[in-house]
C-alpha positions as CSV (number, residue, x, y, z in Angstrom):
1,X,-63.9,5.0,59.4
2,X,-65.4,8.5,60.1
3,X,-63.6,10.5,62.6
4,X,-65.1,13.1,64.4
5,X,-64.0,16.3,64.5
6,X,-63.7,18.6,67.7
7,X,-65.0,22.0,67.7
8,X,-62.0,24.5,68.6
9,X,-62.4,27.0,71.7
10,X,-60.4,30.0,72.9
11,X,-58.4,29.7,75.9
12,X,-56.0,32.0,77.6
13,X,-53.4,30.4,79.3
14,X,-51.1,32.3,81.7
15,X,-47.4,30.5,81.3
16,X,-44.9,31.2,84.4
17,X,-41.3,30.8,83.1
18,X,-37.8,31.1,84.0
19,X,-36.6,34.5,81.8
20,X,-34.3,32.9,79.6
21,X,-33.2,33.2,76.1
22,X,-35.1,30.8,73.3
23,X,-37.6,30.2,76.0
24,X,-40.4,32.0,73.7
25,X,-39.3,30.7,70.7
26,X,-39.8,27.3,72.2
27,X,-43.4,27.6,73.9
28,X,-44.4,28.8,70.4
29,X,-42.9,25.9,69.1
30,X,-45.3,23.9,70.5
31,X,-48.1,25.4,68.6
32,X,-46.4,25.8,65.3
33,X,-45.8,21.9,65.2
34,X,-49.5,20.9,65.6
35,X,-50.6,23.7,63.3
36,X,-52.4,26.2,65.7
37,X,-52.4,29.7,66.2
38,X,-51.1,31.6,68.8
39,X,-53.8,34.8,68.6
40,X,-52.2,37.1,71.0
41,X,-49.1,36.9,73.1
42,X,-47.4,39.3,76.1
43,X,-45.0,38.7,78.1
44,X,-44.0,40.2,81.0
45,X,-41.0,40.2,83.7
46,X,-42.8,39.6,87.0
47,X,-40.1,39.1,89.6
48,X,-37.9,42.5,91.4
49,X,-34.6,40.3,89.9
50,X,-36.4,39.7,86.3
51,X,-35.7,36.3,86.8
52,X,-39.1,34.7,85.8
53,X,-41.7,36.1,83.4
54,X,-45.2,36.1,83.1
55,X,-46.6,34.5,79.3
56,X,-49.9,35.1,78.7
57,X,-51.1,33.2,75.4
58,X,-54.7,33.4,73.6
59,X,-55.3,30.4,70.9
60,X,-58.5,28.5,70.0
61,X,-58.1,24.6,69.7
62,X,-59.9,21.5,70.8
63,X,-60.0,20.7,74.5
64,X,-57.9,16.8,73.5
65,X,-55.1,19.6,71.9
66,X,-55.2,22.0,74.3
67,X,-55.0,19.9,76.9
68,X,-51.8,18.2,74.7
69,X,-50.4,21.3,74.4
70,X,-50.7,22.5,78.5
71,X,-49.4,19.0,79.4
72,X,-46.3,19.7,76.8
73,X,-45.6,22.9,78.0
74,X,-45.5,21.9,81.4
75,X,-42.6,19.3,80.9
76,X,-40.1,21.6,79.4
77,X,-37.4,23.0,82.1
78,X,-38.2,26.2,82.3
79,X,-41.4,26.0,82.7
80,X,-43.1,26.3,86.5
81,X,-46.4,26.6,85.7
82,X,-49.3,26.3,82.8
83,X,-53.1,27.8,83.6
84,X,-55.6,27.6,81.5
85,X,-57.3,30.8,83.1
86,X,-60.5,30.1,81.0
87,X,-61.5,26.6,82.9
88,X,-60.1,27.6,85.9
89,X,-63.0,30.3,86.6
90,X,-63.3,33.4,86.6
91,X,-60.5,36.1,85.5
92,X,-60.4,39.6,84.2
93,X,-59.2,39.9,80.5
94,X,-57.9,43.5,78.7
95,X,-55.9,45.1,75.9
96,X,-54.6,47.9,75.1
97,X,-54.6,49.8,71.8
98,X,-53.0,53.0,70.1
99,X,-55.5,54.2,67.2
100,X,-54.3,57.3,64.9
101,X,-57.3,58.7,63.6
102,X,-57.3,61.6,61.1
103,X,-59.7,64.1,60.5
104,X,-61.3,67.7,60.7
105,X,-64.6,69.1,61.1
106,X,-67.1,66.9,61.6
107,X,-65.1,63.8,61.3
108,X,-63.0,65.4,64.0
109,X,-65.6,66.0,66.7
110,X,-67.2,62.6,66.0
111,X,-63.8,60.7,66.7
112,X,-63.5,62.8,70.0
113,X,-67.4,62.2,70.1
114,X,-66.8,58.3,70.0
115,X,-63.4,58.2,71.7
116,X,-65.9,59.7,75.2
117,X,-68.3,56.9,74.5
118,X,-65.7,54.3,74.6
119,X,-63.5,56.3,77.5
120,X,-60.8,56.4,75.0
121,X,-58.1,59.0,76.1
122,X,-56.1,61.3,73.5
123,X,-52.5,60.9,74.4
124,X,-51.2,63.3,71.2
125,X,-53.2,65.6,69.0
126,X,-52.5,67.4,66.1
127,X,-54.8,69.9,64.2
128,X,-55.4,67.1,61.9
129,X,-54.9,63.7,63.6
130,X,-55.1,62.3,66.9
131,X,-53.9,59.4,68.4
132,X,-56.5,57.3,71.0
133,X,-55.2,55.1,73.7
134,X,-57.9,52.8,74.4
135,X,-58.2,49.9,76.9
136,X,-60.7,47.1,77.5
137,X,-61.7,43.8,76.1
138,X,-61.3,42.7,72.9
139,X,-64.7,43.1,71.4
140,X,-64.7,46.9,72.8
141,X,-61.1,47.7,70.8
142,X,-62.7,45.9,67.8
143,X,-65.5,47.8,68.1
144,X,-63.7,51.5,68.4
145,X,-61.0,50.2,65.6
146,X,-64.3,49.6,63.3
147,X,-65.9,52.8,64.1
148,X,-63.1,54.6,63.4
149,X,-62.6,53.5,60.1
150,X,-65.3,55.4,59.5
151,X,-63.8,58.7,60.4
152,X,-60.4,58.6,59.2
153,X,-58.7,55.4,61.1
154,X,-55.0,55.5,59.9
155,X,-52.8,53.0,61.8
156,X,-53.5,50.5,65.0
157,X,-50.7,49.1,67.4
158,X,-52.5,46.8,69.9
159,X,-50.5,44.9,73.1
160,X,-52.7,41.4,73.1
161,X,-54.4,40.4,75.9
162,X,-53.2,40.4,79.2
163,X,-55.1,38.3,81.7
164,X,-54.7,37.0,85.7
165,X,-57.7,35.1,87.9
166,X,-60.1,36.4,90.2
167,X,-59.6,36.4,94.0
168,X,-56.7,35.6,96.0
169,X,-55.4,32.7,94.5
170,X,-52.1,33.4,92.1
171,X,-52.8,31.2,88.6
């Protein structure tokens, strides 16, 4: 017997917990056990008392896993809510990135040329290196990262994505 394989999506799925220790270590847990990836992951303290945080999660897996996976991580105790912001509509999606770039001359002013284009900002600078702070989605920080390879990239540090839903509804 044949058995079909499902093609794998990306979600990102906004996880509202109680801020307690292993809490983390168990939500990714979950994903280790069935062998999935967990491509980015922030998390944030989203209450005045820090008493519940904000976990935002991007993976890619088939919609019968996924949907395994936001069911599991619903049942466990700390746990108040699971959204799979990507089938829930519409939402706004960025990242944030650090890029060191080296260079003089020309390679200089094209990194300051293509840091304007992509309304990267220069939050230190050097007289032979800069650093870029650049926000967006993810294709736009690959995109800069790649382009600055060609000019001297040295050394990325990127947050993962955050994420939240459109209009007045909380996820």
């Amino acid at each position: 017997m044949h058995i079909r394989e499902e093609a794998t999506e990306r979600h990102t799925l906004a996880v509202i917990v109680d801020n307690e220790p292993g809490i983390l270590a168990r939500i990714a847990g979950l994903f280790t056990a069935r062998g999935y990836n967990i491509e980015s992951l922030t998390v944030s303290e989203i209450t005045e008392d820090k008493s519940v945080s904000r976990i935002t999660i991007v993976t890619s897996a088939s919609p019968h896993v996924l949907e395994q996976i936001v069911a599991q991580l619903d049942r466990l105790v700390p746990v108040h809510k699971v959204s799979d912001l990507t089938t829930e509509g519409a939402h706004v999606e960025r990242e944030l990135a650090l890029v060191k770039v080296a260079g003089t001359g020309d390679h200089r002013i094209e990194a300051l040329r293509l840091a304007d284009v992509y309304r990267a900002r220069v939050v230190d600078a050097t007289t032979s290196s800069f650093v870029f702070e650049v926000t967006g989605g993810t294709e736009k920080i690959d995109k800069f990262v790649e382009l600055m390879r060609e000019v001297g990239l040295i050394e990325v540090a990127r947050t993962g994505i955050v994420a939240i839903s459109r209009g007045k509804e909380a996820a």
